[in-house]
ROLOZA-836935 format. One record per residue: z, x negated, y of N, C-alpha, C, CB in turn; residue number from 1. Coordinates in nm, 3 decimals, m for minus. Each point is the difference from the previous one (the first is absolute). Glycine has a CB too. Example, Ala and Ser with C-alpha at 12.3 -4.5 7.8 and 13.67 -1.06 7.14 Angstrom:
- n_w / n_u / n_v / ca_w / ca_u / ca_v / c_w / c_u / c_v / cb_w / cb_u / cb_v / nr
- 0.780 / m1.319 / m0.569 / 0.000 / 0.089 / 0.119 / 0.000 / m0.090 / 0.120 / 0.125 / 0.189 / m0.117 / 1
- m0.197 / m0.154 / 0.222 / 0.006 / m0.082 / 0.119 / 0.073 / 0.077 / 0.109 / m0.215 / m0.118 / m0.063 / 2
//
This chain:
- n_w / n_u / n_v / ca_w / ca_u / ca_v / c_w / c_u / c_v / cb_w / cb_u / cb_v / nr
- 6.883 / m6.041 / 10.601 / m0.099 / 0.103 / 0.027 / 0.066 / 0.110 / 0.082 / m0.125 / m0.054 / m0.214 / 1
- 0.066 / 0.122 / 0.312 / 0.006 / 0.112 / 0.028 / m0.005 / 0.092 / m0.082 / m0.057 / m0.077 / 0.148 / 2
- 0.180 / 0.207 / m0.042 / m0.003 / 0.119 / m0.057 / m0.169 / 0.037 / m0.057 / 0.230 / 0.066 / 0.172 / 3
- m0.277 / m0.083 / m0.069 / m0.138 / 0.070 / 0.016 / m0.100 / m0.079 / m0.128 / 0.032 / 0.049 / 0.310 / 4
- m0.038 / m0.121 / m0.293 / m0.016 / m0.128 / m0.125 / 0.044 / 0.043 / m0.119 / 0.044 / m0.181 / 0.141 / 5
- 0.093 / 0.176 / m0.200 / 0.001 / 0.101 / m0.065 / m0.057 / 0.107 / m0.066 / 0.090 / m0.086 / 0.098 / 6
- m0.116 / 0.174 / m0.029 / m0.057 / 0.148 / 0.001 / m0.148 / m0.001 / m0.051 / 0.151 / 0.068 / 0.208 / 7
- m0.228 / m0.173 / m0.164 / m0.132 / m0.014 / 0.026 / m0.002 / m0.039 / m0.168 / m0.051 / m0.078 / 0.304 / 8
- 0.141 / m0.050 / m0.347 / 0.011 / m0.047 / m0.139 / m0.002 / 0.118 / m0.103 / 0.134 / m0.200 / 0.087 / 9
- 0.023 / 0.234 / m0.037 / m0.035 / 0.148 / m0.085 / m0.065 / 0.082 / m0.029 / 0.096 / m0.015 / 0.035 / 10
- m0.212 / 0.083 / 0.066 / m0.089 / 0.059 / m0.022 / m0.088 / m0.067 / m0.068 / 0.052 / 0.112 / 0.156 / 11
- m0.118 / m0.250 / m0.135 / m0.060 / m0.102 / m0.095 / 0.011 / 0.014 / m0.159 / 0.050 / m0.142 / 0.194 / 12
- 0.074 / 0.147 / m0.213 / 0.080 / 0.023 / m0.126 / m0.034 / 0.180 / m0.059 / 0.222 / m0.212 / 0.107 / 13
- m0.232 / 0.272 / 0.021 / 0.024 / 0.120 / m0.055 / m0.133 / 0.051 / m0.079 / 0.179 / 0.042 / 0.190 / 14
- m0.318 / m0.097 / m0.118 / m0.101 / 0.039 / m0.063 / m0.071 / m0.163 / m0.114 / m0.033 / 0.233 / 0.252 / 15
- 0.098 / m0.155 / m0.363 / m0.019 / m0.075 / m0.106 / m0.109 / m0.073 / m0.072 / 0.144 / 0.128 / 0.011 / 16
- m0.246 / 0.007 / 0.010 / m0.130 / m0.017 / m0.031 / m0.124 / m0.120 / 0.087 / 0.087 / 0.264 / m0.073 / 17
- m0.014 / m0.236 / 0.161 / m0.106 / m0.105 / 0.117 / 0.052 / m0.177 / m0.037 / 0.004 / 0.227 / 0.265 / 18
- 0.065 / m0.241 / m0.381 / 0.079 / m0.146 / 0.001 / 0.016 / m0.054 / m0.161 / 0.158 / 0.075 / 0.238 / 19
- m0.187 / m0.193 / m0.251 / 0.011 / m0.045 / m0.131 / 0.137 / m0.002 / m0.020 / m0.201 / m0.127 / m0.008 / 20
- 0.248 / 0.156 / m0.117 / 0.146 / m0.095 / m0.038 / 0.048 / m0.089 / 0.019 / m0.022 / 0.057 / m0.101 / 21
- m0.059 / m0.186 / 0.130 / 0.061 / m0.085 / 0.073 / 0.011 / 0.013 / 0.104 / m0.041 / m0.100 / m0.109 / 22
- m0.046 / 0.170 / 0.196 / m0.050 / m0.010 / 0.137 / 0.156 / 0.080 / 0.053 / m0.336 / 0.010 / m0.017 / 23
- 0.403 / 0.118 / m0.074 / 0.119 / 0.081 / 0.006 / 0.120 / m0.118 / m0.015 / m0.121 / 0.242 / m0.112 / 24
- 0.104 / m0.310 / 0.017 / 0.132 / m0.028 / m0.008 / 0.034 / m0.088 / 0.077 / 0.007 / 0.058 / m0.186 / 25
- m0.080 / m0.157 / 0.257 / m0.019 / m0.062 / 0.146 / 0.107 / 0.098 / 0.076 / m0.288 / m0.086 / m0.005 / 26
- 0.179 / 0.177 / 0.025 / 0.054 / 0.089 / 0.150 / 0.203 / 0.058 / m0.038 / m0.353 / 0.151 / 0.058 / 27
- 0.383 / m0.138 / m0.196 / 0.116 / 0.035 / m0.037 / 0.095 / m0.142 / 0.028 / m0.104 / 0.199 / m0.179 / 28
- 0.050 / m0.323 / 0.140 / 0.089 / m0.073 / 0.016 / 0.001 / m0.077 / 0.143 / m0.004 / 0.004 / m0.251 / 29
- m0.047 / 0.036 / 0.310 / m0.017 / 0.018 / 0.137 / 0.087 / 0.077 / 0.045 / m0.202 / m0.035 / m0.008 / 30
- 0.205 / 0.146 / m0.003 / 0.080 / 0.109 / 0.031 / 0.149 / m0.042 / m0.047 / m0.206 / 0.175 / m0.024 / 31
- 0.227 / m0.230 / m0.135 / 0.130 / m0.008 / m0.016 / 0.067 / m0.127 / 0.070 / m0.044 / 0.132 / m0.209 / 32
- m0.019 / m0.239 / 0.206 / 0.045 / m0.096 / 0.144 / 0.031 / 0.033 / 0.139 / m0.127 / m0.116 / m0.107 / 33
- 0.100 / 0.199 / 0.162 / 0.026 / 0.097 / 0.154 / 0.089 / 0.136 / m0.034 / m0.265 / m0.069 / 0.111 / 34
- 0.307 / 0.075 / m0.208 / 0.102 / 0.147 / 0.013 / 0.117 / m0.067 / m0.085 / m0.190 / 0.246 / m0.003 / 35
- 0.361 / m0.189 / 0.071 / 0.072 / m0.058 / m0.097 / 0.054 / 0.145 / m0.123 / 0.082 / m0.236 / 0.214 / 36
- m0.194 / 0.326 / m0.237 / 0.008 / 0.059 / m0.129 / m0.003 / m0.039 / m0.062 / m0.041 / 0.100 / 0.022 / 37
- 0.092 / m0.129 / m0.129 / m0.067 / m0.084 / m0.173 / m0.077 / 0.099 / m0.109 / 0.234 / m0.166 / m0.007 / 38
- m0.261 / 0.321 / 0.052 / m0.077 / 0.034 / m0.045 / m0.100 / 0.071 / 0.049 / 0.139 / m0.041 / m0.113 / 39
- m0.239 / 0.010 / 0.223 / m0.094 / 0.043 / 0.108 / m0.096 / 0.089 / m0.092 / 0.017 / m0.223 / 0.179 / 40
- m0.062 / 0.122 / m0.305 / m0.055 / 0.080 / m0.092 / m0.017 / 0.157 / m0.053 / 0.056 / m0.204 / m0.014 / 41
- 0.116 / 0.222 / m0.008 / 0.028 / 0.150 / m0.073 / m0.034 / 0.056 / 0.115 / 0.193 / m0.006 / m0.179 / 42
- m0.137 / m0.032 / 0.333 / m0.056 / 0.096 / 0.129 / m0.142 / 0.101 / 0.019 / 0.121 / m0.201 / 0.092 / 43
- m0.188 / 0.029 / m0.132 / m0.154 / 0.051 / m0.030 / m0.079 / 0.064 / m0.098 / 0.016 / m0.145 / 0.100 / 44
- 0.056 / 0.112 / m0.240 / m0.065 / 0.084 / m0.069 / 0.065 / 0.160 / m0.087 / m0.115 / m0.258 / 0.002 / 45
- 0.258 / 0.227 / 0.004 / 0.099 / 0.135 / m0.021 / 0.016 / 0.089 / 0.087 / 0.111 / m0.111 / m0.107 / 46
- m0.062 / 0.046 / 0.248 / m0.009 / 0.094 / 0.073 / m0.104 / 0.139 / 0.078 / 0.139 / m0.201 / m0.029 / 47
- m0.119 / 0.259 / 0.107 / m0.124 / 0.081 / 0.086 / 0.054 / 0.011 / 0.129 / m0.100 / 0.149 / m0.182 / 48
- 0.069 / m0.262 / 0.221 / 0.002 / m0.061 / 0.124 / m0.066 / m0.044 / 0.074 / 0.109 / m0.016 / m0.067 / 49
- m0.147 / 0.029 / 0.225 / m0.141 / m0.060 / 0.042 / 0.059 / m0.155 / 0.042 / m0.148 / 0.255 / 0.108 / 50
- 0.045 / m0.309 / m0.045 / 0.021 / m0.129 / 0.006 / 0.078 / m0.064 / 0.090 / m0.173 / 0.016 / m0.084 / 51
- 0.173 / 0.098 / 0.208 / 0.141 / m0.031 / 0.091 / 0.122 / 0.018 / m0.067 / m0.105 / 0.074 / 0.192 / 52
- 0.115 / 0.005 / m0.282 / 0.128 / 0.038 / m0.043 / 0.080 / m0.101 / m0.110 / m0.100 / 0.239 / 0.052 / 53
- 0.001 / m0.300 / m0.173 / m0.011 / m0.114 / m0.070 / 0.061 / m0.115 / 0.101 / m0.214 / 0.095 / m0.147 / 54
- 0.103 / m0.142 / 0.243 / 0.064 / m0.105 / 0.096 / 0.170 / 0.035 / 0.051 / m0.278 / m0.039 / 0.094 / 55
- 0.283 / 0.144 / m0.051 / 0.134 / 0.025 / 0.058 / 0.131 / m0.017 / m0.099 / m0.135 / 0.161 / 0.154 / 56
- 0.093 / m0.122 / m0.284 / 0.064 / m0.024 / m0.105 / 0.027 / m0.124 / m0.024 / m0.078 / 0.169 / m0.066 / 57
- 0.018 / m0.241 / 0.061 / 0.003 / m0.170 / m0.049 / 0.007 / m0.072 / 0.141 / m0.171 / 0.009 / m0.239 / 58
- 0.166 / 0.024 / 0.325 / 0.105 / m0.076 / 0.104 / 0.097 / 0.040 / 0.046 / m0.135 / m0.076 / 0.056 / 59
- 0.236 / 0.188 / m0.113 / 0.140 / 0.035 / 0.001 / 0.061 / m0.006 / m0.094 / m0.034 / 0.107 / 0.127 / 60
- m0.021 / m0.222 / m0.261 / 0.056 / 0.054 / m0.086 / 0.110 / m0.121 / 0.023 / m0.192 / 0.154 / m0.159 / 61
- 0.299 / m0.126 / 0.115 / 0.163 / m0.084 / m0.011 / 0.034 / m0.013 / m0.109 / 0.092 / 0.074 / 0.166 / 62
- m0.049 / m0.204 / m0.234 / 0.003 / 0.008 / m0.138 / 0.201 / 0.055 / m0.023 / m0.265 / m0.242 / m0.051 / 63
- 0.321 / 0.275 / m0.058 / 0.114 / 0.052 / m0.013 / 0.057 / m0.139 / m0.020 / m0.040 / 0.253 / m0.087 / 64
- 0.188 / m0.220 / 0.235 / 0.071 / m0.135 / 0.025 / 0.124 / 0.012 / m0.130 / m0.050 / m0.023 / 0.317 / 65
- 0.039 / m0.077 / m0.429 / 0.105 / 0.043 / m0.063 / 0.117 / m0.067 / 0.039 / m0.136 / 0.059 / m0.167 / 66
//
């Protein structure tokens, strides 16, 4: 997926109300297949972050080289 792709998901994600639970957790595991964050989740719902910023997050994220 695209950056932009991405973004669009996220916002999808972001308005909760317009989407069943399943219809959400689709669009999340969607999302977690295209970002190598392993927690895209906490982005979206801990953070206060808009949806460019979420995306930018989870495609820089680097996991710790031990």
């Amino acid at each position: 997926m695209t950056r932009k792709e991405l973004i669009q998901l996220v916002e999808q994600i972001l308005d909760v109300e317009k989407y069943t639970e399943d219809q959400l957790n689709e669009m999340l595991e969607l999302l977690h297949r295209n970002v190598p964050h392993p927690a895209i989740s906490d982005l979206i719902c801990y953070e206060n972050l808009s949806s460019e910023e979420i995306v930018d997050k989870a495609l820089n994220y680097k996991p710790i080289q031990l």
